[in-house]
GUDRENZA-199959 format. One record per residue (C-alpha): residue number from 0; residue in three letters; x, y, z. Coordinates in nm, 4 decimals. Layout:
seq, type, east, north, up
NUM, ALA, X, Y, Z
...
//
This chain:
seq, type, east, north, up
0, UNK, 15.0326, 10.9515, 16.4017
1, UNK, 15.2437, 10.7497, 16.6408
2, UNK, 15.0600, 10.4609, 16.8105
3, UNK, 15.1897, 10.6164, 17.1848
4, UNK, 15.0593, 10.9720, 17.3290
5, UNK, 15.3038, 11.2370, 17.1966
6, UNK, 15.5318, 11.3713, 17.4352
7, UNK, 15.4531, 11.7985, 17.4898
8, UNK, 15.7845, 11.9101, 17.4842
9, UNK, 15.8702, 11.7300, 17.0638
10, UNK, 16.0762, 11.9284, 16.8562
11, UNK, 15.9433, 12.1065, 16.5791
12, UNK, 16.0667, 11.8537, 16.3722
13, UNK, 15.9338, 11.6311, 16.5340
14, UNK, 15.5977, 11.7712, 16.4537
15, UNK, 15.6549, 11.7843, 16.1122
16, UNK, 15.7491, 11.4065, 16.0896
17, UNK, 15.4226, 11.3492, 16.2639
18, UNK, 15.2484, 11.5340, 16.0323
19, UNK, 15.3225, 11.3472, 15.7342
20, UNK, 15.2893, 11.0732, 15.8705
21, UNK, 14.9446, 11.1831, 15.9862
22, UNK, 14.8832, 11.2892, 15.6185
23, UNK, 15.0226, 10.9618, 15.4454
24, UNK, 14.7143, 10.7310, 15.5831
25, UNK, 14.5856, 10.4292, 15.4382
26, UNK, 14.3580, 10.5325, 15.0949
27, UNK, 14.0551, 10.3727, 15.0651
28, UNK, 13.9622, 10.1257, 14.7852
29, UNK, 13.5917, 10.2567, 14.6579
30, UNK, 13.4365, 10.0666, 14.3683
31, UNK, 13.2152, 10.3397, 14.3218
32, UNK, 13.1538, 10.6977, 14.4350
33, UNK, 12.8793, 10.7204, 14.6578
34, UNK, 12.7272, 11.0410, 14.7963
35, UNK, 12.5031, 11.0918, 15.0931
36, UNK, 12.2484, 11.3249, 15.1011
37, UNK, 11.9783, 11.3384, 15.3395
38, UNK, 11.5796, 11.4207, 15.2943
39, UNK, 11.5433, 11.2784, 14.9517
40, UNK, 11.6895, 11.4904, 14.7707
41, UNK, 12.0932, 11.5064, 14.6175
42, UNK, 12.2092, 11.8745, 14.5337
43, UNK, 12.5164, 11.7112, 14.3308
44, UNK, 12.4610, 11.5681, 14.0040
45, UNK, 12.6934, 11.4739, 13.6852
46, UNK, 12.7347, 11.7925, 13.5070
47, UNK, 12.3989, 11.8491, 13.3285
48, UNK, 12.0259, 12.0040, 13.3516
49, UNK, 11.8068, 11.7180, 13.4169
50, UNK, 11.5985, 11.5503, 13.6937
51, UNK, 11.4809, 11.2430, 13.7792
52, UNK, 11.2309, 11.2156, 14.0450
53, UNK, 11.1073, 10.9075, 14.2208
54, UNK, 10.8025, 10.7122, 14.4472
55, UNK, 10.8423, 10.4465, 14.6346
56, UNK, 10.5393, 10.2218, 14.7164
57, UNK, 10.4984, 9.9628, 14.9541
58, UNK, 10.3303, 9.6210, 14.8059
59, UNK, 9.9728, 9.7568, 14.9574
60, UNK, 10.0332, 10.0483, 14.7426
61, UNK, 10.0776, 10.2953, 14.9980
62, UNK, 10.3219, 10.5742, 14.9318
63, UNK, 10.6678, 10.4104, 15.1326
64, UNK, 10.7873, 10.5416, 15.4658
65, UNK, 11.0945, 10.5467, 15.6976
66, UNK, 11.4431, 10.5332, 15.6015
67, UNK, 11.4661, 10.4169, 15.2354
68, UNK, 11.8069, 10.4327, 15.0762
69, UNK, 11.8551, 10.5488, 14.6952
70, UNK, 12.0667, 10.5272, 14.4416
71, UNK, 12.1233, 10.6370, 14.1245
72, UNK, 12.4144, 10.4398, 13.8840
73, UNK, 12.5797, 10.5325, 13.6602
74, UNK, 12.9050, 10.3078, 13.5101
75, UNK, 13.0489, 10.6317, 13.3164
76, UNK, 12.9371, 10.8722, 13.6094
77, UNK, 12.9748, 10.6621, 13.9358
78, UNK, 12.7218, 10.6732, 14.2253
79, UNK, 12.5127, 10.8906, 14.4111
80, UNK, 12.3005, 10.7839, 14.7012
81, UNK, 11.9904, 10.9721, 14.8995
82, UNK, 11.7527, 10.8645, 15.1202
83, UNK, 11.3725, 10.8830, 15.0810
84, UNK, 11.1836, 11.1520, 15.2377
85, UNK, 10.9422, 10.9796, 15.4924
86, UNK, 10.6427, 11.0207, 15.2511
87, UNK, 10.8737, 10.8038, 14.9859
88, UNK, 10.9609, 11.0286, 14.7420
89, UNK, 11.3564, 11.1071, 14.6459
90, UNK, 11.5278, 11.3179, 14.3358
91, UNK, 11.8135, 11.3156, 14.1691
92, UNK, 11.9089, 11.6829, 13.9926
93, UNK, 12.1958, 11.8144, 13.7608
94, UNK, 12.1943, 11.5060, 13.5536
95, UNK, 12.3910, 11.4494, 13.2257
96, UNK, 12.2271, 11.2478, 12.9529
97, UNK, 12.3002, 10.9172, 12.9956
98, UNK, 12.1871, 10.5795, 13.0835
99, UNK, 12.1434, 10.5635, 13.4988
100, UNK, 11.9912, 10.2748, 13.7145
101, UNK, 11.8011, 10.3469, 14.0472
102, UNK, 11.8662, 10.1200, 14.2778
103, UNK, 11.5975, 10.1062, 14.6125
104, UNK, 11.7495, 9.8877, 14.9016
105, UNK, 11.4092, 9.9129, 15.1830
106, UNK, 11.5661, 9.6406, 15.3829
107, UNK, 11.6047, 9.2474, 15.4438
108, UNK, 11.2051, 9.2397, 15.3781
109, UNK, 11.1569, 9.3664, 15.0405
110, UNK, 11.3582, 9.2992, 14.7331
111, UNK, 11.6142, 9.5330, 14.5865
112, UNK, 11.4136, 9.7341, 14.3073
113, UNK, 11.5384, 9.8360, 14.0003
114, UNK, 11.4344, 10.1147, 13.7026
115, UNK, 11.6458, 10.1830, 13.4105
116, UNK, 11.6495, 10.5563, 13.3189
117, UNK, 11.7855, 10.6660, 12.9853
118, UNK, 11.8172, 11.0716, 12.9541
119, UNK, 11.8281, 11.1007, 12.5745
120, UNK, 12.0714, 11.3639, 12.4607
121, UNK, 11.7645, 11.5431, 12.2559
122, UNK, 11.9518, 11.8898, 12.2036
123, UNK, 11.7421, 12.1907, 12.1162
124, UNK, 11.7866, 12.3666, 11.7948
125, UNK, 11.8328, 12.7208, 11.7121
126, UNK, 11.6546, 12.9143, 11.3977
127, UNK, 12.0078, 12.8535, 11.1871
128, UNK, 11.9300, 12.4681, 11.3108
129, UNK, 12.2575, 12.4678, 11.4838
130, UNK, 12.2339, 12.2894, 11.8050
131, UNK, 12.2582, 12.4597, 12.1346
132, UNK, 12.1849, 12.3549, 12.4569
133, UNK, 12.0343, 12.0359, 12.5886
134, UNK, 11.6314, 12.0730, 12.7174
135, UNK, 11.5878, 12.0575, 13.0942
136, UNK, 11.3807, 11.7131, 13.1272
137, UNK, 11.1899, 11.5763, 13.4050
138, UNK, 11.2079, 11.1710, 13.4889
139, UNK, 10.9409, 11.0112, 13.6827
140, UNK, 11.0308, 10.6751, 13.8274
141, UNK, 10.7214, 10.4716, 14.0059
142, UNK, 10.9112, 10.2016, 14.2496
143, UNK, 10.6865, 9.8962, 14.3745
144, UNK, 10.8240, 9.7062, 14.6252
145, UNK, 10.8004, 9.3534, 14.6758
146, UNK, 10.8285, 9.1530, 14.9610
147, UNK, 11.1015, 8.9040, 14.9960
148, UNK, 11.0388, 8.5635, 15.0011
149, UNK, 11.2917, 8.2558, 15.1182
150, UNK, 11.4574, 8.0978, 14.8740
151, UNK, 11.3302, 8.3594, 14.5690
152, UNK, 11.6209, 8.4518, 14.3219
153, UNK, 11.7599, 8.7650, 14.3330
154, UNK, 11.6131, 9.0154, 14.0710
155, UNK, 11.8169, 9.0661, 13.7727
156, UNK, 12.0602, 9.3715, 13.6873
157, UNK, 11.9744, 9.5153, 13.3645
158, UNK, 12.3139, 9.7035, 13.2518
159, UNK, 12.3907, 9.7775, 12.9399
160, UNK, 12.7746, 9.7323, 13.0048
161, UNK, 12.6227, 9.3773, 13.0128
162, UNK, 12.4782, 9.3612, 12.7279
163, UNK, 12.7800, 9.2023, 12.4884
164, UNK, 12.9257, 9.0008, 12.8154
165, UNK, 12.9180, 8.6203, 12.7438
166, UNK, 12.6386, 8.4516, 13.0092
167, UNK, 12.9100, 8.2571, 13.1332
168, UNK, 13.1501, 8.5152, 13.1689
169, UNK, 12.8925, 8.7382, 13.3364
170, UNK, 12.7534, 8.4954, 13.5944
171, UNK, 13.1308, 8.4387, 13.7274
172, UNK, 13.1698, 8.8307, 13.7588
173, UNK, 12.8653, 8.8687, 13.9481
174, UNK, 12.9377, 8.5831, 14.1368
175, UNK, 13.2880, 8.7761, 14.2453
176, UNK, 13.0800, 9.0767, 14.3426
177, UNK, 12.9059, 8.8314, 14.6052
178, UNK, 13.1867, 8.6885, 14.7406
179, UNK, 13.2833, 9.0955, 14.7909
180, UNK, 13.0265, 9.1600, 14.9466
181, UNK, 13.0714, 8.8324, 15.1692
182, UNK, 13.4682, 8.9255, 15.2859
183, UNK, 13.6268, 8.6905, 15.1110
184, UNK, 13.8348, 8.8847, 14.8583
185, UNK, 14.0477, 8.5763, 14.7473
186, UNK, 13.7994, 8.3902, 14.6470
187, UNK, 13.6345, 8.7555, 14.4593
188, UNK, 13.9517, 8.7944, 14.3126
189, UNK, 13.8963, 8.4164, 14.1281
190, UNK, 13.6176, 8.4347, 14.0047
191, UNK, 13.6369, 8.8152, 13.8532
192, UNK, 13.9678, 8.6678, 13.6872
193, UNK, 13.7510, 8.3571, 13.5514
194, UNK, 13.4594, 8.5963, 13.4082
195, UNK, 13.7764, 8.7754, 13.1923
196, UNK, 13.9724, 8.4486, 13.1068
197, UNK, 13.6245, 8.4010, 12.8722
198, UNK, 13.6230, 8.7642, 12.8101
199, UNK, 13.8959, 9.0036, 12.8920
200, UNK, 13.7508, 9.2710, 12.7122
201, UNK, 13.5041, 9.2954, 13.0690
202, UNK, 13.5485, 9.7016, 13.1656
203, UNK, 13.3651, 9.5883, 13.4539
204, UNK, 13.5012, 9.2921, 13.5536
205, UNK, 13.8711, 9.4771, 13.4722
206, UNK, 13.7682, 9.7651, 13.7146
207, UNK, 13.6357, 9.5446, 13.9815
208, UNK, 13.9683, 9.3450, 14.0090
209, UNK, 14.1406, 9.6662, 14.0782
210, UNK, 13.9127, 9.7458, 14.3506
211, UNK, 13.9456, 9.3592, 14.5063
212, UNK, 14.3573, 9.3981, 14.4552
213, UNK, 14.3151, 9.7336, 14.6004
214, UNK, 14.1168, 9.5474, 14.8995
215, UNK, 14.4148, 9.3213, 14.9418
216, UNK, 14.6862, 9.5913, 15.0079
217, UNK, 14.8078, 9.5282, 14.6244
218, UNK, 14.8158, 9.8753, 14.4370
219, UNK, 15.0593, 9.7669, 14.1784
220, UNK, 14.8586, 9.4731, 14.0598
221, UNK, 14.5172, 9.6608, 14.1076
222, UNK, 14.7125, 9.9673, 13.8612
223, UNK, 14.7582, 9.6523, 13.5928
224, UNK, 14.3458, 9.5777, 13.5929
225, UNK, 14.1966, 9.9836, 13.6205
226, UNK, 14.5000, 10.0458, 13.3198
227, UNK, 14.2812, 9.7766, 13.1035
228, UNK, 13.9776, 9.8947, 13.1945
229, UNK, 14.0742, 10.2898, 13.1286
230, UNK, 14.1866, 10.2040, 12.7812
231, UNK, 13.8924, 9.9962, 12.6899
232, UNK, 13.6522, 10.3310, 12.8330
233, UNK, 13.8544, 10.6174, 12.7922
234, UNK, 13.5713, 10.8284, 12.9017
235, UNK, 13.4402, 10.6609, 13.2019
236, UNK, 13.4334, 10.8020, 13.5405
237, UNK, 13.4966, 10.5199, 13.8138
238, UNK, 13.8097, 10.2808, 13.6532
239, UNK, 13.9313, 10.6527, 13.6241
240, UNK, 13.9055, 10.7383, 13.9813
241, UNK, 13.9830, 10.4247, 14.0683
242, UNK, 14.3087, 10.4292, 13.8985
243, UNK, 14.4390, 10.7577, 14.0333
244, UNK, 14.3775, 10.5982, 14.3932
245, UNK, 14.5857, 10.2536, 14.3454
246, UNK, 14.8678, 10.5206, 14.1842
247, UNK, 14.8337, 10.7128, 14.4983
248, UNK, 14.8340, 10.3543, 14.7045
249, UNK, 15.1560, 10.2839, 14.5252
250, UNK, 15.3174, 10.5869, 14.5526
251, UNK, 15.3177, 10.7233, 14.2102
252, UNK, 15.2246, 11.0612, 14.2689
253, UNK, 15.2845, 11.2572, 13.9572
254, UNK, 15.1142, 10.9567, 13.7672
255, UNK, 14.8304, 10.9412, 14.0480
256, UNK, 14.7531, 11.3220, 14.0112
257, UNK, 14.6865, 11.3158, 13.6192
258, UNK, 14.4509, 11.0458, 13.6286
259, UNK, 14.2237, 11.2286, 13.9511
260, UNK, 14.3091, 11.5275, 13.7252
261, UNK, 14.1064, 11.3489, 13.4049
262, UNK, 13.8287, 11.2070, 13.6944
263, UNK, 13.7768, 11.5680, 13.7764
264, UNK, 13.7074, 11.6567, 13.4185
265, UNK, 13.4638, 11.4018, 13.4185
266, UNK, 13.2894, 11.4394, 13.6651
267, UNK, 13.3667, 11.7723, 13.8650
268, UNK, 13.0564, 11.7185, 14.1104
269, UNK, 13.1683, 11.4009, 14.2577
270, UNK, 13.3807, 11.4320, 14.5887
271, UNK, 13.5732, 11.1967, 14.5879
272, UNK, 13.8157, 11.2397, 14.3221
273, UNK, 13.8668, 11.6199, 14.4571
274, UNK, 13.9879, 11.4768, 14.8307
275, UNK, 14.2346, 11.2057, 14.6363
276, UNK, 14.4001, 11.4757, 14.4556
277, UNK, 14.3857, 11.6958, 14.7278
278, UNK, 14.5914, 11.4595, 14.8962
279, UNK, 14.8138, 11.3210, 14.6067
280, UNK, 14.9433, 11.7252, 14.5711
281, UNK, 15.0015, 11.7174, 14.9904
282, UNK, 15.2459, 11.3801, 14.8667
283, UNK, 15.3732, 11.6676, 14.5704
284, UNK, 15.4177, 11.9035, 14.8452
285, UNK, 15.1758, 12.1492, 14.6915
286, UNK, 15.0036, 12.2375, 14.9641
287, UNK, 14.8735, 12.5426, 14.8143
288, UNK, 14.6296, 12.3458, 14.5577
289, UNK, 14.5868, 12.0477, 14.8085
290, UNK, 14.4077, 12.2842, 15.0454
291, UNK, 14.2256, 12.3800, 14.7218
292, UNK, 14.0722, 12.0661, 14.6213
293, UNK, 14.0365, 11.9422, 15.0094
294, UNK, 13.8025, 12.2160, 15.0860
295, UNK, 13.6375, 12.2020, 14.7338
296, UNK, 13.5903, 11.8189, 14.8295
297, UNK, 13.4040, 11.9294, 15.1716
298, UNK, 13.2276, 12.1956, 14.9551
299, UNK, 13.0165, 11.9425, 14.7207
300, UNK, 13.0215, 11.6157, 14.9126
301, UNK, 12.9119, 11.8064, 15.2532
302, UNK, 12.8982, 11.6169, 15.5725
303, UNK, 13.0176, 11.2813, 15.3598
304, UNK, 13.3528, 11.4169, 15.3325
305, UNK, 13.4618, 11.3383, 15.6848
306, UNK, 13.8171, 11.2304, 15.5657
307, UNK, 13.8697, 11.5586, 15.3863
308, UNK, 13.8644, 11.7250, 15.7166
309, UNK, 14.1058, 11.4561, 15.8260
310, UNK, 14.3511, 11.5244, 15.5514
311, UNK, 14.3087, 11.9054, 15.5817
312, UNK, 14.3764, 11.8687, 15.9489
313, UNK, 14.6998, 11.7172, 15.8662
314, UNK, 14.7603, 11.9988, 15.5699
315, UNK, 14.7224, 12.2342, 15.8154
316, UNK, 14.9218, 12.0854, 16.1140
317, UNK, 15.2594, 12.0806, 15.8953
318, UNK, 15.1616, 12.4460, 15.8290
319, UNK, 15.1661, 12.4756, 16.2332
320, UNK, 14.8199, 12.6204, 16.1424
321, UNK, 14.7416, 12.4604, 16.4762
322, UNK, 14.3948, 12.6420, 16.5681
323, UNK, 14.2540, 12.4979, 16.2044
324, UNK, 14.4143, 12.1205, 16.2518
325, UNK, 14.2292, 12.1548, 16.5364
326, UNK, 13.8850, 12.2635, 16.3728
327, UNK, 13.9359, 12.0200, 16.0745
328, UNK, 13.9976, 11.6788, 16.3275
329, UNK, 13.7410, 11.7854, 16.5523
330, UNK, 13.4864, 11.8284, 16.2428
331, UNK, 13.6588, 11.4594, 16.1222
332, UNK, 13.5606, 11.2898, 16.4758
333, UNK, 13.2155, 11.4970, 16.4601
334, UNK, 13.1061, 11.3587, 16.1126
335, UNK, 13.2565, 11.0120, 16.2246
336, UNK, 13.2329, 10.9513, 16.5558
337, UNK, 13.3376, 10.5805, 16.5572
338, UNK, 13.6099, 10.6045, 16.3452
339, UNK, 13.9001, 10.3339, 16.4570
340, UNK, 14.1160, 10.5779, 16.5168
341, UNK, 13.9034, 10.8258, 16.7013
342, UNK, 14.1112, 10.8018, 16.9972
343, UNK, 14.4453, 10.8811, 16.8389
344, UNK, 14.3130, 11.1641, 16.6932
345, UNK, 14.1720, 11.3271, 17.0262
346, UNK, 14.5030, 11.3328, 17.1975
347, UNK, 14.6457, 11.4621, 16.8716
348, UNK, 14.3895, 11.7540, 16.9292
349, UNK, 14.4769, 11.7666, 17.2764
350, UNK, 14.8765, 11.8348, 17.1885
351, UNK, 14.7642, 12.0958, 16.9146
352, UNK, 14.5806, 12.3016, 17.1596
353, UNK, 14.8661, 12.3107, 17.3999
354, UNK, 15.0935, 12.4471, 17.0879
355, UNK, 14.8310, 12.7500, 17.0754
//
């Protein structure tokens, strides 16, 4: 959208110019997927039968209370966050066998907890002792919290991706991932390139360079990284996703829409890569199967998926579908209320109700 208040009498194409331009915003860089689900409890999964179900105890060893965020990692599957009921219990359903990390963040007083969880592929066997279909399992996870205490070094990550990674190579890779966290992106970008100048055979440290040049408004160089890190794990989920966003970012659309196509395969549940290609086939001018994966994007990722609703508001306004722009961007401002662009987007509304 233009930075200045539309005038009511545009032209039609006019409107359409506006519309793509409303369409064609900046993508955002996400290291991971992460899903928000409220009440302790996340309806989307990664493609399997399983459950793992969690308590969270305070040091006193009272059952945990308030609002406790959760989540549960996955390096092939990406990310899914929930926060704990208030008596301290979360789960995690529809679970694919696989190694995942839970992750409990209770706040600046207690220290980040983690539990390793491996679901074991364990498939059952038929009479002919062919294989069929995997067991539905049951994880319990027990989470102690401990208080925090000045100057006390930050617990360890156990990840297996780790496993192979040279100490020295690893501590300058997590090192980057705190100066992420910290804003400086520059300096991130250093020391993730140090940790693979010792080894460059780092899928994470390859993936997370992407997502830093991604942060710095440099697709093409951030394509170079998530291309390593995609041929090194064919079959992982994020450097996948990843990928098929700093495409998009760079404007290769046919290239961008067959990697968020192979994301999808992977993991169908996640969001994310459904409102990415919903928006790399609005660039293709399919509009037809952008709608498609828009709405299935809103369908599994619920009330997280406020940018869908942006996206499909913009679908829908170079349709001159103007009463469902208007439902979409009002849902968008509803879901995120202090978006920076929150006022743009009301006096967009504003001009789309006059044209009805």
């Amino acid at each position: 959208m233009s930075d200045h208040p539309p005038s009511r009498n545009y032209r039609k194409s006019d409107l359409i110019t506006r519309a793509w331009l409303f369409i064609f915003v900046l993508v955002l860089a996400c290291p991971i997927v992460a899903l928000s689900q409220a009440g302790g409890r996340s309806s989307v999964g990664t493609g399997g039968n399983h459950v793992v179900q969690g308590y969270i105890f305070f040091p006193s060893g009272r059952r945990a209370e308030g609002q406790i965020q959760v989540k549960l990692q996955s390096y092939v599957a990406g990310e899914i966050t929930v926060t704990a009921d208030t008596s301290g219990s979360f789960t995690f359903s529809s679970l694919a066998p696989g190694n995942y990390t839970v992750v409990v963040d209770a706040g600046e007083n207690y220290e980040i907890a983690r539990e390793n969880v491996f679901i074991d592929t364990d498939l059952n066997m038929s009479r002919s002792g062919i294989p069929t279909s995997n067991a539905s399992r049951r994880y319990t996870v027990m989470v102690h919290l401990q208080p925090r205490t000045a100057g006390q070094m930050k617990a360890a990550v156990v990840n297996a991706n780790l496993a192979a990674v040279p100490d020295n190579a690893r501590k300058l890779y997590e090192k980057g991932l705190d100066l992420s966290r910290a804003g400086d992106t520059a300096k991130a970008i250093d020391s993730i390139k140090g940790a693979l100048s010792i080894y460059p055979n780092f899928p994470l440290a390859l993936n997370e360079l992407g997502v830093q040049y991604l942060k710095s408004g440099k697709p093409e160089k951030a394509t170079e990284a998530l291309n390593s890190a995609v041929k090194l794990e064919p079959d992982a989920f994020t450097p996948r996703l990843n990928l098929g966003i700093a495409l998009l970012e760079a404007k290769q659309f046919q290239e961008a829409q067959a990697q968020l196509n192979e994301a999808v395969k992977r993991n169908a549940a996640a969001p994310t890569p459904h409102m990415y290609l919903g928006l790399t086939l609005a660039h293709l001018n399919d509009l037809v199967e952008a709608e498609k994966e828009l709405l299935r994007a809103i369908e599994v990722g619920g009330n997280n998926m406020g940018l869908a609703h942006y996206y499909l508001g913009g679908l829908y306004w170079k349709r001159r579908d103007y009463a469902r722009a208007v439902e979409h961007l009002e849902k968008y401002l509803e879901l995120t209320p202090n978006a920076p662009d929150s006022e743009r987007v009301r006096t967009t509304i504003k001009e789309l109700r006059n044209k009805l």
